[in-house]
VOGU-3710 file (C-alpha; in Angstrom, 3 decimals, decimal comma):
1> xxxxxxxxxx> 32,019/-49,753/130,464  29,602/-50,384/127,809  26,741/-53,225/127,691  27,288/-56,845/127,129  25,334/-60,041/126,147  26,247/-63,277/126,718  26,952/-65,985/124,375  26,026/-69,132/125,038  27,293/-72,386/122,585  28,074/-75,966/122,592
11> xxxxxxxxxx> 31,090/-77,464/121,729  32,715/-80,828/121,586  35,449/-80,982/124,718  38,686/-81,476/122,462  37,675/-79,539/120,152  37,413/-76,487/122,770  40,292/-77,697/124,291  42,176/-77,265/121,207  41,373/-73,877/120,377  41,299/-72,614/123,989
21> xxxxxxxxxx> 45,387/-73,601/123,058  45,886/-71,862/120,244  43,764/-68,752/121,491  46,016/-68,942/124,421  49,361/-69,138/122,519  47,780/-66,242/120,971  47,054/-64,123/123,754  43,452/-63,931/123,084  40,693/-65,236/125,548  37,842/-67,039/123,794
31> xxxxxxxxxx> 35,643/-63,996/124,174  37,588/-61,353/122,327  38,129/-64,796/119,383  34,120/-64,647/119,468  34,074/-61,132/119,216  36,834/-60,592/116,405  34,621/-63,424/114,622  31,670/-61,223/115,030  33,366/-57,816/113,986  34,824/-59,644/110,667
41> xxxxxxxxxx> 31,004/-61,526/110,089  29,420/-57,456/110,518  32,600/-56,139/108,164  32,078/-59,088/105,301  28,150/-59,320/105,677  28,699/-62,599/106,191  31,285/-64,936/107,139  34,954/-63,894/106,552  36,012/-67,209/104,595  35,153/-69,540/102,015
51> xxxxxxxxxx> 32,724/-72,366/103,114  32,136/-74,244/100,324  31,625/-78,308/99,685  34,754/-79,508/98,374  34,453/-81,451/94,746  35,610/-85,063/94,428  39,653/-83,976/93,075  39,638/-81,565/96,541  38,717/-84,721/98,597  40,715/-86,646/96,928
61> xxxxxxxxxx> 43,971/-84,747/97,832  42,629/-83,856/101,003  42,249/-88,036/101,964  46,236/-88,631/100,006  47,633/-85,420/102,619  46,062/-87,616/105,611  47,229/-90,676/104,376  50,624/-89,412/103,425  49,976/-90,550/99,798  51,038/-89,098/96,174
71> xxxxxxxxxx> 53,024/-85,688/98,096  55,305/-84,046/96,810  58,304/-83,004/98,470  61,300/-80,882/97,402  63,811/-79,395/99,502  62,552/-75,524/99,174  59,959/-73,533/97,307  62,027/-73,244/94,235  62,615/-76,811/93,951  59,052/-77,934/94,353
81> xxxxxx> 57,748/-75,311/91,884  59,899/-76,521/89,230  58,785/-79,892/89,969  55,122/-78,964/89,930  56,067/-77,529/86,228  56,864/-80,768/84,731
//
């Protein structure tokens, strides 16, 4: 068996919870989740996504989503791209 450190981190409780859930519908235990993180940090040089501030339009739409405002809605892809089009 090879060598291992530990990782030690805080966390806010639901937050944990949370993705404890998912990792667990997953069939992942937090510890392989940290250590897929890592191997995708080493593979990218960095981290795997985007982290970026979003600009005022992207908070905008992000604030409408959570309050259920100006959406969209269509019955299928299709329908909403033609929509989007006009």
């Amino acid at each position: 068996m090879s060598k291992s450190e530990m990782i030690r981190a805080r966390s806010e409780p639901s937050l944990k919870r949370q993705v404890e859930r998912i990792f667990h519908n997953l069939g992942i235990s937090a510890s392989e989740a940290i250590n897929i993180f890592y191997q995708h940090v080493r593979l990218y040089k960095g981290f795997p996504f985007d982290i970026r501030i979003p600009n005022a339009g992207t908070l905008q739409a992000m604030r409408d989503v959570e309050n259920k405002r100006n959406l969209i809605k269509a019955k299928d892809a299709k329908a909403l791209f033609r929509q989007l089009d006009d």
